[in-house]
Every structure is written in C-alpha cells, then in structure tokens.
C-alpha positions in Angstrom: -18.7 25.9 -11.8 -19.9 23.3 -9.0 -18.0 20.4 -7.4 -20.3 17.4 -6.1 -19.1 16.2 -3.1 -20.3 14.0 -0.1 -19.6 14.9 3.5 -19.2 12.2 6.2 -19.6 13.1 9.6 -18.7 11.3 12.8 -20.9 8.4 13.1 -22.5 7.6 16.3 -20.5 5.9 19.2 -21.0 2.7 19.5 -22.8 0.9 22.4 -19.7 -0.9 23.4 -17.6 1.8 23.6 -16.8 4.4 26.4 -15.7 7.6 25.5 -13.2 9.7 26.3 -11.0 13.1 25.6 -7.3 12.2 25.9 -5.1 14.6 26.5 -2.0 15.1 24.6 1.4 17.3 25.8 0.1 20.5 23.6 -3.3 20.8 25.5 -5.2 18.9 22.2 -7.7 16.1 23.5 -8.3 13.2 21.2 -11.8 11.5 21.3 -10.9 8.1 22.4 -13.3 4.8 22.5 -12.3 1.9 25.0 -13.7 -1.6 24.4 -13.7 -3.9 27.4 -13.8 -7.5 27.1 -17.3 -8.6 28.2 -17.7 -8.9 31.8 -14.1 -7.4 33.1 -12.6 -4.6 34.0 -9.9 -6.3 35.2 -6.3 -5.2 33.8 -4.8 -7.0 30.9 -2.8 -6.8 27.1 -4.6 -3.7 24.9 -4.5 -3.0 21.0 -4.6 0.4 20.0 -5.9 1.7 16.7 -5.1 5.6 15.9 -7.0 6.7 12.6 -8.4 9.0 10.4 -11.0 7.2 9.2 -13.8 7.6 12.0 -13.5 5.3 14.8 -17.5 4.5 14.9 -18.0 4.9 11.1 -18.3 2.0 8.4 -15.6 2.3 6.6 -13.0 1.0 8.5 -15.3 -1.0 10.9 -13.6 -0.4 13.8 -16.9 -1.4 16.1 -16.8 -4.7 14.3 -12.8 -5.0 15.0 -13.1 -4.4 18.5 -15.9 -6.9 19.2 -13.8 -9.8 17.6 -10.6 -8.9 19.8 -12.2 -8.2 22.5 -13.8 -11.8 21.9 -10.0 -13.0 22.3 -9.6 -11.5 25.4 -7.8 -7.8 24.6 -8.4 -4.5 25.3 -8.9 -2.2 22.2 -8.9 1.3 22.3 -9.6 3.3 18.7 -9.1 6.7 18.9 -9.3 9.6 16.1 -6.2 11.3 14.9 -5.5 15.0 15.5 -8.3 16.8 14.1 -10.6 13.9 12.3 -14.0 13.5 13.8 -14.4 14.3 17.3 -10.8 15.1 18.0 -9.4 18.4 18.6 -6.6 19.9 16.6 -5.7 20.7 12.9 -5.4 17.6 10.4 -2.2 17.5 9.6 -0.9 14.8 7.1 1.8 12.6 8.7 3.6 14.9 11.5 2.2 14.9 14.7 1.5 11.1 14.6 4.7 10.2 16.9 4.1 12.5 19.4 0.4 11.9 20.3 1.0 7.9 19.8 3.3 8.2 22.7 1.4 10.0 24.8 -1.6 8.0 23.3 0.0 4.6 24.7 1.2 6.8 28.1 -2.8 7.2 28.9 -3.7 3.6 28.4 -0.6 2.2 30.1 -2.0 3.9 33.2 -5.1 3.1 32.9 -6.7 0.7 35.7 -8.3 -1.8 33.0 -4.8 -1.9 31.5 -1.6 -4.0 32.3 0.7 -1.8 30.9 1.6 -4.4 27.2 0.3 -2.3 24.6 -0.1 -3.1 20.3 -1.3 -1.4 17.9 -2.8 -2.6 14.8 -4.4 -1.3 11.4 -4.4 -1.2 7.8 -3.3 1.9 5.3 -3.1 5.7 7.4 -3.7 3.4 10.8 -0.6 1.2 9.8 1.2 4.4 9.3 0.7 5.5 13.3 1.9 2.7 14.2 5.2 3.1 12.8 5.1 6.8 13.6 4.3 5.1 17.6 7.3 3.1 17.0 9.5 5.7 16.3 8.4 7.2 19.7 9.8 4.8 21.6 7.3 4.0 24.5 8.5 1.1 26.3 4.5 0.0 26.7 4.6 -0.6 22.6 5.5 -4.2 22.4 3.9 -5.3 18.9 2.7 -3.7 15.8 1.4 -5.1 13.1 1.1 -3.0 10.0 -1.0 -3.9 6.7 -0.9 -2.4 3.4 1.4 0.5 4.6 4.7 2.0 4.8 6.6 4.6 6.7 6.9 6.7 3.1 3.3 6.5 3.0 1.9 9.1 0.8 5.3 10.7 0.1 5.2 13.3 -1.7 7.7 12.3 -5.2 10.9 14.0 -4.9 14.0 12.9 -7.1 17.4 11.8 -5.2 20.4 14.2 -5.0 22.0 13.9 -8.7 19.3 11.6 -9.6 17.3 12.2 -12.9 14.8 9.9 -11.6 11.8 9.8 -9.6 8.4 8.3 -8.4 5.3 9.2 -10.6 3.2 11.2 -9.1 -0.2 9.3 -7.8 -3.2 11.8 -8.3 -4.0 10.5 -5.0 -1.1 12.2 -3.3 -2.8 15.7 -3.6 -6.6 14.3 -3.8 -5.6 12.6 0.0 -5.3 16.4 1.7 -8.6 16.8 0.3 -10.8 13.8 1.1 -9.5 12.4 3.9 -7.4 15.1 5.7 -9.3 18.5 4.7 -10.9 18.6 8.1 -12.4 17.0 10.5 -14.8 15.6 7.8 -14.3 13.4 5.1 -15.5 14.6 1.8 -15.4 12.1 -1.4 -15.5 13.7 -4.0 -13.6 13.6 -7.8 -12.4 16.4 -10.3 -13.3 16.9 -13.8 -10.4 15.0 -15.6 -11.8 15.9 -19.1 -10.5 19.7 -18.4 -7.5 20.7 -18.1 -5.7 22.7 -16.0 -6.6 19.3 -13.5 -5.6 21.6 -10.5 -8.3 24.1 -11.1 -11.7 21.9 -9.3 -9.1 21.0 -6.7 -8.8 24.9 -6.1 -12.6 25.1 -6.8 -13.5 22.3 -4.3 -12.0 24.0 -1.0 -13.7 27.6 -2.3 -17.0 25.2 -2.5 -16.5 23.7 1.0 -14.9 27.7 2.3 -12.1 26.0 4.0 -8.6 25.3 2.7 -6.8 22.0 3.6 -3.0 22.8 5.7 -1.9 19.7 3.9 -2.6 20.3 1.0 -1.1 24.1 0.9 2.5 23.0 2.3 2.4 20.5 -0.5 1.0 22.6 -3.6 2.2 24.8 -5.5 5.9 24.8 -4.1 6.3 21.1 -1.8 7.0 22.3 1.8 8.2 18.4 3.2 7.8 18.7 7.2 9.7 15.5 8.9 7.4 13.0 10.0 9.4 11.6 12.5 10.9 14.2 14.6 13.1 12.3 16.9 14.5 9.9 14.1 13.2 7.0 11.9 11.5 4.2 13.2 14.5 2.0 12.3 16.6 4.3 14.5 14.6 3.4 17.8 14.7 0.2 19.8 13.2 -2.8 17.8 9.8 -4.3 18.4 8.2 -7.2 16.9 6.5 -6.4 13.6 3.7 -8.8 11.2 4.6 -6.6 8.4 1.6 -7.6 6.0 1.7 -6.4 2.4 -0.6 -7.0 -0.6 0.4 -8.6 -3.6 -1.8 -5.9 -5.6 -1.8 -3.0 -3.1 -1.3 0.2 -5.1 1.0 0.8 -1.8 3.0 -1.8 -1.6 6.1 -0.1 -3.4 6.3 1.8 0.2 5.6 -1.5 2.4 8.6 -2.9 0.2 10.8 -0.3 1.0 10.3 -0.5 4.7 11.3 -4.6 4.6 14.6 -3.4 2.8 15.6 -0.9 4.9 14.8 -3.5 8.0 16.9 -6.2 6.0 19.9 -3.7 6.5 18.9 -3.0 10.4 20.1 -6.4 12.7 17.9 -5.7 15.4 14.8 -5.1 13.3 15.4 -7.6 10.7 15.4 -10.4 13.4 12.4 -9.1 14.9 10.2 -8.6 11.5 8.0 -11.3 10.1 6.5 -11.0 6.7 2.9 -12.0 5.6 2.0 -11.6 2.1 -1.4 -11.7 0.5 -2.8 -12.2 -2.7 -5.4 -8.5 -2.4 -5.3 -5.5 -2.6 -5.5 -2.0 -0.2 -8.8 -2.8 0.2 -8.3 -6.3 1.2 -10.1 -7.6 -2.1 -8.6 -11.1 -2.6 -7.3 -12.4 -6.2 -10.3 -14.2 -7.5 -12.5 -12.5 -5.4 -16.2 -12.6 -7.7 -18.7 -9.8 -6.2 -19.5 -6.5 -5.3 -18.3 -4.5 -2.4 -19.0 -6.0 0.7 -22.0 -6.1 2.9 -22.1 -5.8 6.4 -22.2 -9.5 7.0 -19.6 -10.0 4.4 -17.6 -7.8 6.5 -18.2 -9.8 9.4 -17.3 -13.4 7.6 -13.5 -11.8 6.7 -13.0 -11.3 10.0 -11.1 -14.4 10.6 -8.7 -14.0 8.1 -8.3 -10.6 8.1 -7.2 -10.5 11.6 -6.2 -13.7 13.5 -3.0 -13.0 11.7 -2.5 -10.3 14.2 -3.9 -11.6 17.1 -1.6 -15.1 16.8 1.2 -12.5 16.7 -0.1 -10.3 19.6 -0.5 -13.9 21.5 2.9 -14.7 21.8 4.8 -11.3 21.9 2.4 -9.3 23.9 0.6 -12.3 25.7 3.9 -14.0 25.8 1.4 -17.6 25.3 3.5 -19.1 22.8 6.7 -19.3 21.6 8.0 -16.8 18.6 9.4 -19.9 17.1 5.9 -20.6 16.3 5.1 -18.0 13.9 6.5 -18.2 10.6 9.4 -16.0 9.9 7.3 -15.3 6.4 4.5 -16.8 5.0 3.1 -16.2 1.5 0.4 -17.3 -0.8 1.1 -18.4 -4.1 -1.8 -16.6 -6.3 -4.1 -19.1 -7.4 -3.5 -21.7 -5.0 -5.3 -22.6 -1.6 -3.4 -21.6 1.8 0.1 -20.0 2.6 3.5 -21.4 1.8 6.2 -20.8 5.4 9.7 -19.6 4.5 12.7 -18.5 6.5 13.3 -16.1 3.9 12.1 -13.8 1.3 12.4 -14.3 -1.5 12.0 -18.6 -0.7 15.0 -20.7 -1.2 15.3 -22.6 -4.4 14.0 -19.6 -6.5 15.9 -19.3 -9.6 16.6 -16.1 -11.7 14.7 -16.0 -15.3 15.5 -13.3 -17.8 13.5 -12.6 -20.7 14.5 -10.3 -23.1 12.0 -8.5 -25.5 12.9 -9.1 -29.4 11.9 -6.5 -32.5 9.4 -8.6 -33.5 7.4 -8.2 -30.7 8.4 -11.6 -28.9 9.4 -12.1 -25.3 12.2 -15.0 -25.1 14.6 -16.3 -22.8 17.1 -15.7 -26.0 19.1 -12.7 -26.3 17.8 -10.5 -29.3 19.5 -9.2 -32.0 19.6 -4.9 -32.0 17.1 -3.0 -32.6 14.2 -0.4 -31.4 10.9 0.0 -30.4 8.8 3.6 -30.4 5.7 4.6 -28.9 3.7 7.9 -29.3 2.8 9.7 -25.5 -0.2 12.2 -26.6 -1.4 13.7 -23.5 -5.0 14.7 -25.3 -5.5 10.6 -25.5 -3.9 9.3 -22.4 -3.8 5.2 -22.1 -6.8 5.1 -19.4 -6.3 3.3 -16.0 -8.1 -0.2 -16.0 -9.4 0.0 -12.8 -12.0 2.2 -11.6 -10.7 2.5 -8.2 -7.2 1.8 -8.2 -7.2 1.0 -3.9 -9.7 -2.2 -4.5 -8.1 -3.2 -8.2 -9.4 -6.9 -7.2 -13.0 -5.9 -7.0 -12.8 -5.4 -10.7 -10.1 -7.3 -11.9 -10.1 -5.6 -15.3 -9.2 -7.6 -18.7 -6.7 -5.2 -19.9 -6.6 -6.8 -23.6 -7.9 -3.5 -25.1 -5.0 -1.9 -23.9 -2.6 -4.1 -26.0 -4.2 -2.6 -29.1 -3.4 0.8 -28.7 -0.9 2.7 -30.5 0.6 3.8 -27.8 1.2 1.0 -25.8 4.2 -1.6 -26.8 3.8 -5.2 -26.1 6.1 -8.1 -26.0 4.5 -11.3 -25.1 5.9 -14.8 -24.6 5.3 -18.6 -25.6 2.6 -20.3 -23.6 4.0 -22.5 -20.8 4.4 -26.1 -21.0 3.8 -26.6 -17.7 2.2 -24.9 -14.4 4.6 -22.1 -13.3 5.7 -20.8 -10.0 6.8 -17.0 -10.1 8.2 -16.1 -6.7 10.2 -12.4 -5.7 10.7 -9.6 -7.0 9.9 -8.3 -10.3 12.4 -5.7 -12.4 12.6 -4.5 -16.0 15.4 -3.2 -17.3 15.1 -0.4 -20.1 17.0 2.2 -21.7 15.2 5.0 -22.9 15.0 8.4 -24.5 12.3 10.8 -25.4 11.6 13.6 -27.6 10.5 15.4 -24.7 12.5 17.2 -21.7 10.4 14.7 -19.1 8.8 11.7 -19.5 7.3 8.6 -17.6 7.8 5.0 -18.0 5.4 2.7 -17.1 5.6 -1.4 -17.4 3.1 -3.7 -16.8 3.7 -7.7 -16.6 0.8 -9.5 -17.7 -0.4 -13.0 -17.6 -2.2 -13.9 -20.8 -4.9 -16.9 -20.8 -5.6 -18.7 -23.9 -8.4 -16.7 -24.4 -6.7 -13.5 -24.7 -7.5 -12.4 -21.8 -5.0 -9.7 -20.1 -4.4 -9.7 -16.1 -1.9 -7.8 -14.6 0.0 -9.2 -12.5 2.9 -6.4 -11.5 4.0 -3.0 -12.7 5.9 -0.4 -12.0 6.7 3.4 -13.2 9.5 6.0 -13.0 9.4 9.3 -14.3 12.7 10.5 -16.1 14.1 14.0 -16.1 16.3 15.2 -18.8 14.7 12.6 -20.9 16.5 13.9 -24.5 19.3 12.3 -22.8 19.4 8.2 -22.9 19.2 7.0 -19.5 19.0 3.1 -18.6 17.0 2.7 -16.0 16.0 -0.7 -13.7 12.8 -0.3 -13.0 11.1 -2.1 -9.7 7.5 -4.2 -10.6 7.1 -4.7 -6.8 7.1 -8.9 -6.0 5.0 -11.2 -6.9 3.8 -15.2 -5.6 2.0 -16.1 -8.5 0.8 -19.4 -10.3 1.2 -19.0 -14.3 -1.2 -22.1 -15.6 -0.4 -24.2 -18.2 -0.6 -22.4 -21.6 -0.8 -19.3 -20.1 1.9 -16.8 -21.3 3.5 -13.4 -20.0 3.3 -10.3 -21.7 5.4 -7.0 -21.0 3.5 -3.6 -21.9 5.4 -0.5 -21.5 3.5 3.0 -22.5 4.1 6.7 -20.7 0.4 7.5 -19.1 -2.1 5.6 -17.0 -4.6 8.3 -16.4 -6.3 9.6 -13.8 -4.6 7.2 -11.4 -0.8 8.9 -12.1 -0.8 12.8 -13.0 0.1 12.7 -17.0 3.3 14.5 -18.5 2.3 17.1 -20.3 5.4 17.0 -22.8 6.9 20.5 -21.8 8.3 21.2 -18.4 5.3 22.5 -16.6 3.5 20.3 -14.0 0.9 17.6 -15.0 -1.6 19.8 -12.8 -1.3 23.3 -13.9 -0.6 22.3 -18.1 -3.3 23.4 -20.4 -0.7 23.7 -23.2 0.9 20.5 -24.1 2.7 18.9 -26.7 3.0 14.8 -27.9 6.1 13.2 -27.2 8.1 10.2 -28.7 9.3 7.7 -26.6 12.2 5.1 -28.1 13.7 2.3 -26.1 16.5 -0.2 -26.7 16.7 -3.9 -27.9 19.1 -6.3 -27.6 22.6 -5.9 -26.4 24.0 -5.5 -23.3 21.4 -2.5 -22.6 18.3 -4.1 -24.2 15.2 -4.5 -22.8 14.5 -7.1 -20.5 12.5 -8.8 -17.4 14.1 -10.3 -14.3 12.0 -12.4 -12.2 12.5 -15.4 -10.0 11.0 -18.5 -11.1 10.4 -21.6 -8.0 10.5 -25.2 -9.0 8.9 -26.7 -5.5 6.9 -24.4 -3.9 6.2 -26.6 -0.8 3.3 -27.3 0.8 0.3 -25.5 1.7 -0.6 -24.5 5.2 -3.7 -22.5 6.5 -3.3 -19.1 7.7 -3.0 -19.7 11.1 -1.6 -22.9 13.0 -5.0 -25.0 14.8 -5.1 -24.2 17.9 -4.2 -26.4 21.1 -4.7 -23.8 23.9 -7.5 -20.8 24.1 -6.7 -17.1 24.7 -9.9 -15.9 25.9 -8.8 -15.2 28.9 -9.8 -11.6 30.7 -7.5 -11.1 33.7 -4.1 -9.9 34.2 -2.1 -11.3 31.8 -4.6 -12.4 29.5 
C-alpha cells in the first residue's frame, strides 16, 4: 500500500524581507521576516503575523500582504510558528502559541525600526495566534484583528459534563496534525475513503513519510487535550480592540460565533469588539463568486477588500488617526446585495422572529402541524456525500445540492415561494427531537434556498452528534447566522439526514469510532412533528435592512506616513 502525497518546503525569502532567528524564553529561535516601509528605518506602528503556513510561500501570500501594508505606512513582521519551515522546535498544535507571541511582540517592541504599538493580523491558524497573543497579555499588543477563526479552533469534539451531546467530528480535525502540523513541512495529501478502517492510510501515511506527527498522537487513539492557554483565556486578560471578521460560509465559523458570545458576556471585551461579517467562505471565496482558484494577479486585485478592513481598524487604535467612533460597531453584508449594512448590534434592530414548523406531508409553514413522524434510513456503506469538494473554499464551487433531496436518506421540508424579496438576518436554529435505532447517532440540518428552477443552495447548517440515541432527546440545534436576501419566488427548504461524508467522520451504527469501524450496522433515525416538541426553524426575518455602504468609509486624510507615529 502507497499514500501519494506532496511535500512543500520553505519557499524562498523574499527580496523585501530581512531575516532573522528570534529567540524565545526556551532557547527555540523562530525564523522571522521584517518588512520595512520603503525608504525608512525610522520607528513606527508594526503588524505581526505568526503562521504555519510558510511566511514566503504562496499560499497564504504573506510577501504580497506585507507590500500592501507596508504601502500604508506599517511595519510587518511574519514569522513561522514553532517548528513550521525555517523555525526551530516541535510543531505542536495550539500550545505554545501564547508564550512565543509574547516574547514574539517583546523582540519587536525593542527593536529600533519599531515604536513599541504592536497588531497582529491573519486569517484561520494565524487568527488563532493572535488570540493565543492576547491571552499573553503584552502591553505592546494594542489590536488584533482575527478572520475566519476562533479560540476553539480545531477543538478536538468532547461532550459537556452530563451532556449526551456533542460536536461532529470534522475529518479535518485529525487530517490537520497531518498536513499542516506533521513537521516542519506541509504535506497534502488524502486517504482512501472507499476502505474502511478510515484510520488505517492515516497510520500508513506517517510510516510512508518515517516520521509520526506529536499532534496527532496526544489526540488519537485516546484524546490527550493539553490547555492552549496556560495563563487563562483570552477573555480573562486585559481587553484590546478586536475586528472580529467571520464568514457567512466559513466551515469555522461555529468557533468564531462562540468567541462573540462569550465576549457578549465579558463588559470590557464586548465594548471593545467590532464585528464584520462577510458573505465567503475560509478561503475568502465570495457568494457569487464565478471562477477558478485565483491567480496571482487575482490575488493581488482582493487585496483591497480583503485587508483595508484591518488597516482602518489598526489606523485609529494603533495609529490613534481617527476616532473609534468611526468604525462601525458591526457591519454586515446582506448576501446578494452590493456593500455592507452598519449596525450597533448583532443581530440588527427591527429583526423579527419567524418559526416555521415542518408538517407530515412534507411542507414547511408558518402553521403549527398536526402530530406525526418522519423516518430516515442512516446506512454507513452509502453515506449522503458532501457537496463540496473542498469544504474550506465551499464558494468556489457553490454546489446545486438538488440531488441530494432525492435520496432516501435525506428528509426534506420545503416552503411556499415568497411573495416578495426577503431579508433573513441572525442566527439560525432547528429545533428537533429525535431517536434512533442505534446507541449513537448524528443529526445534520441543512437550510436551503430553492430557486424556481429547482435549484438547491445552502445557505446554513448545522450538526450534533447524540449519545444514548435509543433514548428521545430534543435537541436545539445551532445553523450558525446568516444575512441573506431570499428573491422573490424563491423558497426555503429544511433537509435533515445523519452523514455528510468525507467532510464529518460517519457513525458507524455500533459504539466503535467512525475511524477504526470496519463492522457496521444501518440505523433508523425518527423525529417528531407537530406539538410542542415538533420540528421546527427559528430564524430572524428584517423588514428594512437600511442602506448600503462600501466597505470602508472614503477617505479625507492619508496614512502613508513612515516616521514615529505613523
């Protein structure tokens, strides 16, 4: 048995950059790359980027980044995590992130180019170090601004005390320790999925390679969860200003949600987060977005969008040039509309609860429904296939999920086509009680929008897996939250079913993991209509969504400057 794999080594450093080794408390040195704006050395504000990703390679473009900001006037200073490319260490998912972000911000506060105001910036694993940086507590860390992230990132799925739920497993979660965080490489690379056990290639892959990932053994086969953040949560340290950006269809964003509630219950950090939320997904794909991957230049032409956001923000809260009044306390686009609708809140004033409740004959109405059931067959030898080849850049493909609506084992409710153009706007639940045949199962719903041509888009979804599942449990289920234009004639359509496969590990119908079954057994799935514990959607439906701004405010004053203060 062979694995195919790729192996991506540390690109060249760039031109621009200057390298160096930065030592951390342990004796490790990080390779470190230090953009200058052109024709300065003279001390001023610095963004920091800490990644896993390779700070010279293409596929997080930092080279590109740095150029633009350092266009603006800031210092920017990527570096590569503990043990990735040209640093030292051992990659380690997650746990030494605090502590070399501190000492990471310590080096560049001190440096000569620098005037001590540091922020850090980045998408996904690079948003993640920032809030890990937070949690340190430097006093030089005076912005973040995290996209597509989360400080669960990655987590691996554990159920509550006394809790007979949990979070479905992503496959991802035990591909990630061996792609991205095997060594100092990246490898791509994807198992078999038509053999089972699943877990054998990812066993064969590290004796093919002749290295075993750390990660990935505290993780599998018996979970060995180290704290990420040693000295206490971010939320527990002194507040900084936060752009917390998060992706209307970002496979992540249930853990980018979960930081914004937690902040709603902190005073300090709640007054100091502002939300912007996009129509794309983790890859930054935008909803109606009608190409391939991007080229180089295409790369280039996003840059705009994808990070004056960030630099407004850095402006006036590391610059101090503006006043926060200035930056919307959230701003959201409304998919399938042009710019961003402002709001002091989230979700926007004026949005008004909508329950549907899903009816035996397969209908999907504001009207209560009379008793009854529905049933669906889970047969882990013909799993309900994920609709996206790449579940991180879903809007590259934007699949037309109709097919899926014809399967056995997939139960729809749809609803009457809408008079009128309308606004959904917050968060997204569906309330179910269930049972099974087997002793676990997963429930997955999907909320579709239907055009008149049949074809299927989702547009949120969500999935819990339930323990003791003989047992009837009501559960309400989280679809994320959605700012999203339902056309004219245009109707919603609830799916629930118990597999999307590869993207979540399937339930094998006995008690043994998804990744180790080869044995498994079909399963019967039964769920409540009508009454008091029927099955039913809550969403938030917005009369007036105001008008439409552009993503940043024109304007009146530059912020190229390159001296102190800058």
């Amino acid at each position: 048995m062979s694995i195919d794999y790729e192996r991506i080594d540390a690109a060249p450093i760039p031109p621009a950059a200057r390298s160096f080794r930065v030592r951390m408390r342990d004796g490790v040195h990080l390779a470190t790359d230090v953009y200058l704006p052109e024709g300065t050395d003279a001390p001023g504000p610095t963004i920091l980027i800490r990644l896993p990703y390779d700070k010279a390679g293409d596929y997080a473009f930092i080279p590109l980044v740095a150029e633009y900001m350092t266009g603006r006037g800031y210092r920017v200073v990527a570096q590569d995590v503990r043990g990735k490319f040209r640093s030292e260490g051992q990659a380690l998912l997650f746990v030494n992130e605090a502590d070399d972000g501190y000492d990471t911000i310590e080096w560049v506060s001190r440096q000569s180019w620098s005037d001590g105001a540091v922020a850090m910036w980045g998408d996904s694993y690079y948003g993640y170090t920032q809030w890990a940086a937070a949690a340190s507590a430097h006093p030089a860390l005076k912005a973040i601004a995290p996209r597509v992230t989360g400080t669960r990132l990655g987590e691996f799925p554990t159920a509550e005390p006394g809790s007979r739920r949990r979070d479905v497993e992503m496959a991802i979660i035990l591909l990630y320790p061996l792609t991205h965080f095997h060594s100092q490489e990246t490898y791509l690379w994807e198992p078999d999925w038509s053999e089972r056990p699943y877990v054998r290639d990812l066993e064969e892959f590290q004796r093919e390679v002749g290295t075993r990932s750390a990660s990935f053994d505290l993780w599998y086969p018996h979970p060995v969860i180290l704290p990420r953040f040693r000295d206490g949560s971010p939320f527990d340290a002194p507040a900084v200003p936060v752009l917390n950006t998060i992706g209307s269809w970002d496979n992540c964003a249930p853990w980018s949600w979960h930081d914004h509630e937690t902040i709603a219950r902190r005073p300090a950090w709640r007054q100091n987060e502002f939300l912007l939320l996009e129509s794309i997904d983790h890859e930054n794909y935008p909803f109606g977005y009608r190409g391939g991957e991007r080229t180089l230049e295409e790369t280039r032409e996003m840059l705009p969008a994808y990070l004056d956001p960030a630099l407004e923000f850095f402006d006036v809260f590391v610059r101090g040039a503006g006043a926060p009044e200035s930056i919307p306390r959230v701003r959201w686009n409304l998919a399938g509309t042009e710019g961003y609708r402002h709001s002091a809140v989230w979700p926007p004033a004026g949005a008004a609860p909508r329950t549907l409740w899903a009816h035996g004959d397969g209908a999907l109405a504001t009207e209560a429904a009379e008793p009854s059931e529905a049933r669906w067959r889970h047969d882990p030898d013909d799993l309900v296939p994920s609709s996206a080849p790449d579940p991180f850049s879903f809007l590259l493909s934007s699949p037309d999920e109709r097919a899926l609506a014809e399967r056995p084992d997939v139960v729809g409710f749809v609803g009457d086509a809408t008079a009128t153009d309308t606004d959904l706007a917050g968060p997204v639940s569906v309330t179910a009680t269930v049972v099974s045949t087997g002793p676990r199962t997963d429930l997955f719903a999907r909320l579709y929008d239907v055009a008149p041509d049949g074809t299927l888009f989702r547009i949120a979804r969500g999935q819990t897996t339930i323990e003791r599942a003989e047992e009837p449990l009501t559960v309400a289920l989280d679809l994320g939250h959605v700012g999203y234009r339902l056309r004219a004639g245009h109707r919603l359509r609830l799916h629930l079913q118990s597999s999307d496969f590869p993207e979540f590990v399937p339930q094998p119908g006995t008690h043994e993991s998804g990744w180790t079954a080869v044995e498994v057994r079909p399963t019967e799935q039964t769920v409540l209509l009508g009454g008091p514990h029927g099955l039913r959607v809550d969403l938030l439906v917005l009369d007036d969504p105001g008008p439409a701004h552009p993503l940043i405010a024109e304007r009146t004053t530059t912020t190229k400057e390159t001296g102190h203060g800058a």
